[in-house]
N, C-alpha and C positions, 0 to 999 in steps of 0.2 A: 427647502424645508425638509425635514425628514433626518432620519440618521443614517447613515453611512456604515457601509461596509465594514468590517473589522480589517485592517487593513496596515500593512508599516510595522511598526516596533511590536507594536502589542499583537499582533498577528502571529509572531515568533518567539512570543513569550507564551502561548498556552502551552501545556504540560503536553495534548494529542501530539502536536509530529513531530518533539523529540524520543517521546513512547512509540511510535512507532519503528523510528528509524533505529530504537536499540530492541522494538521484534525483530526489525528482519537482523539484525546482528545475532539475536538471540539464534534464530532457524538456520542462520548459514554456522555457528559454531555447532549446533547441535547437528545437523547434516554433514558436516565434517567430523564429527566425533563419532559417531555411530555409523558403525560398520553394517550396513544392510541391505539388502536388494533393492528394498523399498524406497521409490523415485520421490523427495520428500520437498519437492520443489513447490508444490500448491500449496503448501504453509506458509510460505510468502506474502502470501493472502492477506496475511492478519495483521502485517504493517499496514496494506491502504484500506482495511477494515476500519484499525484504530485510529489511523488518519482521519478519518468519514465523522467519525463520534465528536471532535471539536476542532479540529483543523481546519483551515481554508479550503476553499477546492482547490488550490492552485498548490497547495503545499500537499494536497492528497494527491494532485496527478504526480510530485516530485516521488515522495512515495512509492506507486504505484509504477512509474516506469524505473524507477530505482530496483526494486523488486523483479518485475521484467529482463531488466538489464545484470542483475546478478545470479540469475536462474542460467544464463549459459555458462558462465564458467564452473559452475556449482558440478553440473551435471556432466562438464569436460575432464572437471578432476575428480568425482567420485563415479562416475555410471559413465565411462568413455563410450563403452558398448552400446548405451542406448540413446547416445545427440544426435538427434534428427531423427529417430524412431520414433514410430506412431506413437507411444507413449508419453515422449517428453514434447511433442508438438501436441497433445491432449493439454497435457500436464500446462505447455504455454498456453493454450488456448483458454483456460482456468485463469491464467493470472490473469490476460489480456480481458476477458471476458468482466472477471471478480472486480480487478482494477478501475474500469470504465463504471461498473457500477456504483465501486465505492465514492467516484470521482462526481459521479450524478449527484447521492447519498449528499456530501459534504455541499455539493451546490445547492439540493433542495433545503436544507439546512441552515444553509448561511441568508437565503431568501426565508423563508421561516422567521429568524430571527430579529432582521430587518424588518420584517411588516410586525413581527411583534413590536420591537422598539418602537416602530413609530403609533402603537393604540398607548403606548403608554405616558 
């Protein structure tokens, strides 16, 4: 008794982790467009952000280490000087850090909705 997870088809049809996956597309062209010092990797961020807002957790951790995983070559072809400096291991630490949150976020969330579901 009770309802069920959002889970299968309809789970990959909310609007959250395609909007996500076309921020971090957004951050990695705008990062490559823009020429600047400025290590702009923890914008990243804002795909397992908006993943958290209606996504599963399971599609917010793809997100999230998706983001993670496209933050090294980012930083290999624009800032060669600073991969593996203290700043872009901050810089990872931010995602890693942001990511696990947003991944909590989406799981308190998806529980959230389920006990709602079921007073209804």
């Amino acid at each position: 008794m009770g309802s069920q997870p959002i889970t299968g088809d309809s789970a990959w049809r909310r609007p959250s982790f395609p909007l996500a996956l076309a921020a971090l597309a957004a951050v990695v062209i705008v990062d490559l467009a823009v020429d600047t010092n400025a290590l702009l990797i923890q914008l990243l961020l804002v795909g397992p952000l908006i993943a958290a807002t209606g996504a599963t957790a399971r599609q917010t951790l793809i997100v999230a280490v998706a983001a993670l995983v496209i933050s090294v070559p980012i930083v290999a072809l624009t800032h060669n000087d600073l991969l593996l400096s203290g700043r872009h291991i901050v810089a990872t630490g931010v995602l890693l850090i942001g990511g696990a949150m947003a991944v909590l976020i989406a799981r308190l969330r998806e529980i959230q909705e389920r006990d709602s579901a079921r007073l209804t």
